[in-house]
Z-matrix of the N, CA and C atoms (Angstrom, degrees):
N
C 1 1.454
C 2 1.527 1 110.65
N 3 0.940 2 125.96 1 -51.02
C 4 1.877 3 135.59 2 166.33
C 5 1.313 4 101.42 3 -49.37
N 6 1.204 5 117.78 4 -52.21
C 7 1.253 6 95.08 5 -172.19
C 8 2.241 7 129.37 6 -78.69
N 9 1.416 8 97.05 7 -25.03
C 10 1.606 9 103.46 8 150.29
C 11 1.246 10 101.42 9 -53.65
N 12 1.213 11 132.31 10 -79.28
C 13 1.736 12 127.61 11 -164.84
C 14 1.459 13 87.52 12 -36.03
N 15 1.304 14 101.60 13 -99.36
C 16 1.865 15 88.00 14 -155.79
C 17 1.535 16 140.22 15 -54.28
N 18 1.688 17 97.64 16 27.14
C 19 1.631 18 120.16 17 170.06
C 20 1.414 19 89.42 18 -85.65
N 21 1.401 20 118.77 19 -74.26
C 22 1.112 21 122.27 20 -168.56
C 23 1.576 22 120.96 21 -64.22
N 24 0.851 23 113.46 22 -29.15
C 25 1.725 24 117.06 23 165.08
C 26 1.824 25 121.68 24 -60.09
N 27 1.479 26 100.95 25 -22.71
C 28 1.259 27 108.76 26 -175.28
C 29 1.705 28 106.27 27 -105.72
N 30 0.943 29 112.51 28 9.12
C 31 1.524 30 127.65 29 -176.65
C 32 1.690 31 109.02 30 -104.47
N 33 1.302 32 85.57 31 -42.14
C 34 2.078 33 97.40 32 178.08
C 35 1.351 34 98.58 33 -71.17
N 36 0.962 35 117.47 34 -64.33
C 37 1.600 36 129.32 35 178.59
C 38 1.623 37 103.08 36 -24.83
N 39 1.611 38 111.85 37 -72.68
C 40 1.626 39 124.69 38 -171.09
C 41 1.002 40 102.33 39 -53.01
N 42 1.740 41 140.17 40 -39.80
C 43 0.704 42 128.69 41 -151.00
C 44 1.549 43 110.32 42 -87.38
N 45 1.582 44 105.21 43 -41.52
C 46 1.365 45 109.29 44 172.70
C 47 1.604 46 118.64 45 -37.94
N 48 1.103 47 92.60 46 -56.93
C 49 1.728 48 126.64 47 178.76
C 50 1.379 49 112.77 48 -37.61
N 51 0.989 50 114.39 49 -54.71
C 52 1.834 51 134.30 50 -164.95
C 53 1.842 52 106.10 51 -102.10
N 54 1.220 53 105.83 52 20.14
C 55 1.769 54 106.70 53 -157.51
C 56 1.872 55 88.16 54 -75.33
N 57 1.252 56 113.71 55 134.93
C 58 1.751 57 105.53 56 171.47
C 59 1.255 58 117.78 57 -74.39
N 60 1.187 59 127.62 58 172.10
C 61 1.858 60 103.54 59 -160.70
C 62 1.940 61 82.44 60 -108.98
N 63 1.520 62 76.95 61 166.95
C 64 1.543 63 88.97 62 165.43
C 65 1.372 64 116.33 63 -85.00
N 66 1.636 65 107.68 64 152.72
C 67 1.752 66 103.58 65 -177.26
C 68 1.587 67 91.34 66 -108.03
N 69 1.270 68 116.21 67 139.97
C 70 1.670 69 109.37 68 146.16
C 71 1.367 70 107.22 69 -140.11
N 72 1.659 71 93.76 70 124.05
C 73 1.570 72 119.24 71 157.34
C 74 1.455 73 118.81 72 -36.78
N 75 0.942 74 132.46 73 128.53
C 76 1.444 75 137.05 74 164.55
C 77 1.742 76 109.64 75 -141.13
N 78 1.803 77 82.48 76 119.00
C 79 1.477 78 98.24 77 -167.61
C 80 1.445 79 85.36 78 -106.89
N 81 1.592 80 113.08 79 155.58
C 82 1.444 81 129.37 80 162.38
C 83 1.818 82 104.35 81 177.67
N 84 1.369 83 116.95 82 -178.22
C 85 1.083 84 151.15 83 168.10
C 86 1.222 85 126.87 84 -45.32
N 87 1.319 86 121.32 85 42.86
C 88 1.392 87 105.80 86 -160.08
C 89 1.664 88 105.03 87 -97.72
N 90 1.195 89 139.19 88 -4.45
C 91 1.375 90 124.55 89 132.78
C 92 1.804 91 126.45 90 -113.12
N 93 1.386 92 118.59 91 -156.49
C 94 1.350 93 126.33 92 -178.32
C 95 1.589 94 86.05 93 71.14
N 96 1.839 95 88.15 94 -173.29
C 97 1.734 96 107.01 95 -159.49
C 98 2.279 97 95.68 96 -81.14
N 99 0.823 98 120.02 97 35.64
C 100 1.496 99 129.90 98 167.98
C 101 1.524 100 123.53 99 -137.63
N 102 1.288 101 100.49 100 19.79
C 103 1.601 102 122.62 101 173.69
C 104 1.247 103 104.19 102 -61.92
N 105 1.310 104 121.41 103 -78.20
C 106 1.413 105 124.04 104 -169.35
C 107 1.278 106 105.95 105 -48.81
N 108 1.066 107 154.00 106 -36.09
C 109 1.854 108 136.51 107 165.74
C 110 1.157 109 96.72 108 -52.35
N 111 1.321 110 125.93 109 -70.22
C 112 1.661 111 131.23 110 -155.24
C 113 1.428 112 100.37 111 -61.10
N 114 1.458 113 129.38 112 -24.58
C 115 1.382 114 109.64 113 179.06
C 116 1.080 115 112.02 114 -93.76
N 117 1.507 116 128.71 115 3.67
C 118 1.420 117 126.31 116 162.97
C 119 1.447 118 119.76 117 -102.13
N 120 1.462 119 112.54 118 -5.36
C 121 1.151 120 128.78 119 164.59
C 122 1.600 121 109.48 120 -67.34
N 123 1.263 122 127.52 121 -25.71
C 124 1.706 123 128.41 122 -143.02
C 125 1.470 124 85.84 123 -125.57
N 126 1.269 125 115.67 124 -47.94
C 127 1.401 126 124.25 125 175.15
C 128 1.705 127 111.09 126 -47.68
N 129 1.508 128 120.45 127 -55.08
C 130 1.587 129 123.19 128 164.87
C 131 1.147 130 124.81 129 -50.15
N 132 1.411 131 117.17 130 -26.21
C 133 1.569 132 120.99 131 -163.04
C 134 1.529 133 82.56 132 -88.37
N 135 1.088 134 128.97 133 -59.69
C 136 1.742 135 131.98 134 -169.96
C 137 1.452 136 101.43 135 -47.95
N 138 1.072 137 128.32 136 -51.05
C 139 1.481 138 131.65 137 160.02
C 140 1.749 139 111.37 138 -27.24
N 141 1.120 140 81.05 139 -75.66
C 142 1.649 141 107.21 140 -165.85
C 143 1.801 142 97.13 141 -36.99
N 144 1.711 143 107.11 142 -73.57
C 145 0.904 144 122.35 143 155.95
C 146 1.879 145 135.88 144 13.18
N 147 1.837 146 84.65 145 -79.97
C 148 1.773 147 123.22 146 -178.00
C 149 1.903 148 98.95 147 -57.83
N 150 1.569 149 106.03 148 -47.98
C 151 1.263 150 114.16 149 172.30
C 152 1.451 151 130.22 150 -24.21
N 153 1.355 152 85.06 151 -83.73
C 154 1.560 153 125.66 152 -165.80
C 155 2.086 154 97.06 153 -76.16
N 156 0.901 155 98.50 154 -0.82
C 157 1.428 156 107.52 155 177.45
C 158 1.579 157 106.82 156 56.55
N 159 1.120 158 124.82 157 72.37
C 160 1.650 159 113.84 158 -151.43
C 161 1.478 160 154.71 159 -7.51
N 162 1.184 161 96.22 160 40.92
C 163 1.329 162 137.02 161 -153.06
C 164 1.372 163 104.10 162 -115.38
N 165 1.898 164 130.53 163 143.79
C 166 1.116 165 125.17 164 159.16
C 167 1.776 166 103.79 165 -136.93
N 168 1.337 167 99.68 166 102.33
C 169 1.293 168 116.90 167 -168.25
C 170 1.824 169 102.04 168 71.88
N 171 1.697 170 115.13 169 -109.94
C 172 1.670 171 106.59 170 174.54
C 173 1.438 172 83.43 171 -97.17
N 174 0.978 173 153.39 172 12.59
C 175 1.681 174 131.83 173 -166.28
C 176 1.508 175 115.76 174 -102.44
N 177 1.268 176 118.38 175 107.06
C 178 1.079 177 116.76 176 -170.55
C 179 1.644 178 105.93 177 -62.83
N 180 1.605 179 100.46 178 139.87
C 181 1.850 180 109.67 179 160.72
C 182 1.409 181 106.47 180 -101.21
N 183 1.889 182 114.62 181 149.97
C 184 0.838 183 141.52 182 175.25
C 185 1.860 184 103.80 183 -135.34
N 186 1.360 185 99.10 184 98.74
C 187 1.904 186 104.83 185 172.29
C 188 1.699 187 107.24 186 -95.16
N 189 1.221 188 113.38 187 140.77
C 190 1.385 189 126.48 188 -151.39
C 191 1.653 190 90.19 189 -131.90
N 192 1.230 191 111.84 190 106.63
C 193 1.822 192 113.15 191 170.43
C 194 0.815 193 125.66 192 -64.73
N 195 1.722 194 141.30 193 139.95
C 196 1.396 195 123.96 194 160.53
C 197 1.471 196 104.91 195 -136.34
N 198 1.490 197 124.94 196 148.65
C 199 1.412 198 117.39 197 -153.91
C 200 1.908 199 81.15 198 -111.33
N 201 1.514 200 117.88 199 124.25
C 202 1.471 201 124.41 200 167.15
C 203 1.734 202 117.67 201 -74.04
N 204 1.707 203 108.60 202 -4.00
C 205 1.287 204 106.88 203 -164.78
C 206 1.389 205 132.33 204 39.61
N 207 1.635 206 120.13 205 6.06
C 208 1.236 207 110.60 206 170.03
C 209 1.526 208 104.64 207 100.90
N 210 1.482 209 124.09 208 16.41
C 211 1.686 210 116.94 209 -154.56
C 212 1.813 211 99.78 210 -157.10
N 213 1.171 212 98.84 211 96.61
C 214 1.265 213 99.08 212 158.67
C 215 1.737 214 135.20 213 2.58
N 216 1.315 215 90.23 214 -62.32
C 217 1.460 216 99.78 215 -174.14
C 218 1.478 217 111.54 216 -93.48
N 219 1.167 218 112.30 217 -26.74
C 220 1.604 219 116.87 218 171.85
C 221 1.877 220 96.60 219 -55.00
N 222 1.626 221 110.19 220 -73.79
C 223 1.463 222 119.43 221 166.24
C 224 1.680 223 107.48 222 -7.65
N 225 1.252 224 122.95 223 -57.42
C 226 1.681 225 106.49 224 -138.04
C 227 1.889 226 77.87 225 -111.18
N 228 0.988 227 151.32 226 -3.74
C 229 1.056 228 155.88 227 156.66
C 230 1.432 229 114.13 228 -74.89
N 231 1.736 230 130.36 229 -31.81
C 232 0.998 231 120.83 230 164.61
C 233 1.409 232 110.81 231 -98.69
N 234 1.356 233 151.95 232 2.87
C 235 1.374 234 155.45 233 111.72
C 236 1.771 235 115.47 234 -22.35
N 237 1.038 236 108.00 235 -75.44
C 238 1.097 237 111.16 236 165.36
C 239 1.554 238 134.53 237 -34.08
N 240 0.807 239 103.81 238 -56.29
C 241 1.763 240 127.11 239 159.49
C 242 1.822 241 101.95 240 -59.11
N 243 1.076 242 126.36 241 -47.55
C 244 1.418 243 116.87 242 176.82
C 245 1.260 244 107.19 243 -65.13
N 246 1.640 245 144.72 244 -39.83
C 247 1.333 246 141.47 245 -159.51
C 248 1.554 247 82.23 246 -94.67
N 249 1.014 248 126.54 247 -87.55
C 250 1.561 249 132.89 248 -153.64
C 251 1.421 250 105.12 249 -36.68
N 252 1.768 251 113.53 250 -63.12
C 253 1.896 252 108.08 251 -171.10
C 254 1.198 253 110.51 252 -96.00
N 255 1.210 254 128.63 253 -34.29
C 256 1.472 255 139.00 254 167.96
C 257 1.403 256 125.20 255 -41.85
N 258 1.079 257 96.89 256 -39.71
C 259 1.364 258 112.54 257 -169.11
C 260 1.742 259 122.35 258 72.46
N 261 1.193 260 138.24 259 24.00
C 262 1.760 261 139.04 260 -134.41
C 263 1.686 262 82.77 261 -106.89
N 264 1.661 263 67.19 262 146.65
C 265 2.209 264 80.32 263 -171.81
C 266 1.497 265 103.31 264 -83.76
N 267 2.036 266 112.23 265 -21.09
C 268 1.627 267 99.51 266 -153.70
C 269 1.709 268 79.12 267 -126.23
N 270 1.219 269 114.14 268 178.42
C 271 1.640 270 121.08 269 151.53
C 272 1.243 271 88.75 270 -149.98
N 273 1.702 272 94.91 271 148.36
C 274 1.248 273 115.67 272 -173.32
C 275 1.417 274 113.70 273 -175.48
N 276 1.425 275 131.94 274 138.11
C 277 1.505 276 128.63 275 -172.87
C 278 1.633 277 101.81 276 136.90
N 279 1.365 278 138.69 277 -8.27
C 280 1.097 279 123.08 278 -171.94
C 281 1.335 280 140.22 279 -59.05
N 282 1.504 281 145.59 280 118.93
C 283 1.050 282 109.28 281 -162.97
C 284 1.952 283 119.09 282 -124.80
N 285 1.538 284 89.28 283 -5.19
C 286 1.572 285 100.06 284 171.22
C 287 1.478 286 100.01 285 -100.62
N 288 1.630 287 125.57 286 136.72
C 289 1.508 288 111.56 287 158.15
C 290 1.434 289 104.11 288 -50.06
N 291 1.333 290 129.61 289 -74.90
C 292 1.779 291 118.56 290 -154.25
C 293 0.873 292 80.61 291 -25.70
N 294 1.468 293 151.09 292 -107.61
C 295 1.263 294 153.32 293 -118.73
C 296 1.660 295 116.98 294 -54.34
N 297 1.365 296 109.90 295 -60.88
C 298 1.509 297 116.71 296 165.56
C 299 1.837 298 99.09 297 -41.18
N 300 1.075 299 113.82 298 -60.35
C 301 1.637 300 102.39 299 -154.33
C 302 1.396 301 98.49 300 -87.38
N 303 1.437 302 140.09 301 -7.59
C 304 1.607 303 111.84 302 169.44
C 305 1.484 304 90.44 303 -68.64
């Protein structure tokens, strides 16, 4: 019996241990004349981030920038690029609709 327990005790453990982190995309503004939101937008998350010690609960976070330049199509091209090569589980950061909805 001890020895199942500490199969399984050493399995929770690894697993905690070895957990892959989460990615989230964060698209925004980080140049053109809508910079200054987006750099206080990116600036909070780094905060947020520094906090939480990059960590969510044991799960490590990994936030992945992408600058929308202010342009629709720039937006869904650098989205795109976050799901497809990136690999990012969440997106999140938008702050113009055009941009959200291309």
């Amino acid at each position: 019996m001890k020895r199942i327990s500490l199969v399984i005790a050493s399995t929770l453990l690894s697993c905690a241990v070895y957990a892959a982190p989460v990615k989230i995309g964060f698209v925004t503004t980080l140049t053109t004349n809508g910079a200054l939101i987006g750099q206080d937008m990116k600036q909070a998350v780094d905060l947020a981030m520094q906090h939480l010690g990059g960590k969510a609960g044991n799960t490590p976070l990994e936030v992945i920038f992408a600058d929308d330049a202010f342009s629709a199509e720039t937006g869904k091209k650098v989205t795109e690029q976050l799901v497809k090569q990136d690999n990012v589980d969440f997106v999140a950061g938008y702050i113009w609709s055009n941009v959200l909805l291309a």
